[in-house]
C-alpha positions, 0 to 999 in steps of 0.5 A, a space after each residue: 887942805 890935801 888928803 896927807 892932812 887929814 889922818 894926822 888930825 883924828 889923834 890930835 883932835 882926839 887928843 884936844 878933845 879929851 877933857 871935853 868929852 863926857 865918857 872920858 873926864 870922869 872917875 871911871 877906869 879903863 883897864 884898871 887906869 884912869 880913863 884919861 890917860 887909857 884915851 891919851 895913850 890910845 891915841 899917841 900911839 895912833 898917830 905913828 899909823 896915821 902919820 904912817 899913812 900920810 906919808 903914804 899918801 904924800 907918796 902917791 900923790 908925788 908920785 902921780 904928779 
């Protein structure tokens, strides 16, 4: 696995994870909404900058090659 792989996959193993994970599938509110969704829109939204920085990180490498 090369290092452009790995900041992709932060969000969408957060994004697998969430109904696993104690402090998120429960009946709490973030923000004034339910703490799904908070967790699943937070981490949508991260994966322009992770997938930012891959693309980044494919460039060097091409560039270093």
């Amino acid at each position: 696995m090369r290092s452009h792989h790995l900041p992709p996959m932060l969000p969408a193993l957060a994004l697998v994870l969430m109904p696993f994970l104690p402090f998120v599938n429960t009946t709490g509110l973030w923000l004034g909404l339910p703490r799904m969704l908070v967790w699943g829109g937070f981490w949508c939204l991260m994966f322009t900058p992770a997938l930012l920085l891959s693309e980044r990180l494919m460039a060097r490498g091409e560039e270093s090659e």
